[in-house]
C-alpha positions in Angstrom: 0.0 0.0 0.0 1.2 3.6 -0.6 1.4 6.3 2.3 -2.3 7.0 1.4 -3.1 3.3 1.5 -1.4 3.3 5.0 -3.1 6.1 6.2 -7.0 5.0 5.7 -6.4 1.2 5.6 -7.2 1.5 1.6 -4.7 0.1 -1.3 -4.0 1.5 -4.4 -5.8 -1.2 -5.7 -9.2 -0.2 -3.9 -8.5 3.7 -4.8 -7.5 2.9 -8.7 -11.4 2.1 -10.4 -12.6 5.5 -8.2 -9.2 7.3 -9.2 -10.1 6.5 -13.2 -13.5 7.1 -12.9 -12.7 10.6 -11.8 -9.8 11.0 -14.6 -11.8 9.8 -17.2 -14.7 12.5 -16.2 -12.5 15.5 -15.9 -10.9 14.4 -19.0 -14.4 14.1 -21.1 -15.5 17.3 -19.4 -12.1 19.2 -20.3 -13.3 20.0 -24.3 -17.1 20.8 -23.0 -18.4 23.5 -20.9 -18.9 23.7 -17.7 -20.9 20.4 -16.5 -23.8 20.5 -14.5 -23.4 19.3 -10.5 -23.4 17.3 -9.1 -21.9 14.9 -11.5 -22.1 11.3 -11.3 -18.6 9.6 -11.1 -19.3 6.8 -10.7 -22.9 4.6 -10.6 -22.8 5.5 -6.4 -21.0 8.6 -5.9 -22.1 12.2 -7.4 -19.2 15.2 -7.1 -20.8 18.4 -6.1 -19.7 21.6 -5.7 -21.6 24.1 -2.4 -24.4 25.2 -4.8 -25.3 21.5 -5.2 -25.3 20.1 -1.9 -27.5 23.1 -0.9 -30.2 21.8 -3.4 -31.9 19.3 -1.1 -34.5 18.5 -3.5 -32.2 18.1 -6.4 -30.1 15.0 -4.3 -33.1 13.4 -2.9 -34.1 13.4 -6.8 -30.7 11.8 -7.9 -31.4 9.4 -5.4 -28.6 10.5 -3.1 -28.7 9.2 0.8 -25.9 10.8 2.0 -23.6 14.2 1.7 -20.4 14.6 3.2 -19.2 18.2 3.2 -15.2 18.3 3.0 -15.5 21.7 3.7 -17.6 24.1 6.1 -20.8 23.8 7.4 -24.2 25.2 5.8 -24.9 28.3 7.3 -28.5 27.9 8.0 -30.0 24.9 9.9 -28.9 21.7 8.1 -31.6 20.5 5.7 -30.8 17.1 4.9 -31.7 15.1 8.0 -36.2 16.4 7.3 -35.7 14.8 4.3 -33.7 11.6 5.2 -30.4 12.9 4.1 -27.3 11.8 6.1 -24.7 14.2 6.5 -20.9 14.7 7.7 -18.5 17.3 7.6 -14.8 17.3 7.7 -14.3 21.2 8.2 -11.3 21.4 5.7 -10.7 24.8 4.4 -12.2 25.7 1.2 -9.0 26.8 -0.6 -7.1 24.8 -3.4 -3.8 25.2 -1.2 -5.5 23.2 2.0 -4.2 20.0 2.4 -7.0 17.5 2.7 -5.0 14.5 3.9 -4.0 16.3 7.3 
């Protein structure tokens, strides 16, 4: 296993069909315009953006169950948990420079 391996009990080997999934997206997304979020990476895991996880509705119609927020929390009352949403935060910093393996 590689340091990241080591560090959440994961291999490469575990993290490599997520890690092309996501490649292969960006890469088909590099030549279009902007795509619409959340986009679905792979057939059980959508990558949003802040807009997107604020649109309740719009997950619960995608069929999503749970959100986890690798940045800050909402600023209003969470909204996931009256419509059966599960939902975690990290609290990283929202900035390309924080490093989100600390």
């Amino acid at each position: 296993p590689s340091a990241r391996g080591q560090q959440d009990g994961m291999t490469d080997e575990q993290f490599g069909p997520w890690l092309d999934a996501v490649d292969e997206r960006m890469r088909s997304e590099l030549d279009c315009e902007e795509p619409e979020l959340p986009v679905k990476i792979m057939p059980h895991l959508y990558l949003g953006d802040a807009i997107a996880a604020e649109d309740v509705e719009g997950l619960k119609a995608l069929g999503i169950t749970h959100v986890l927020n690798a940045a800050h929390e909402l600023e209003c009352a969470s909204p996931y948990a009256a419509l059966g949403i599960k939902h975690h935060v990290l609290g990283g910093e929202d900035a390309r420079e924080y490093d989100m393996a600390q």
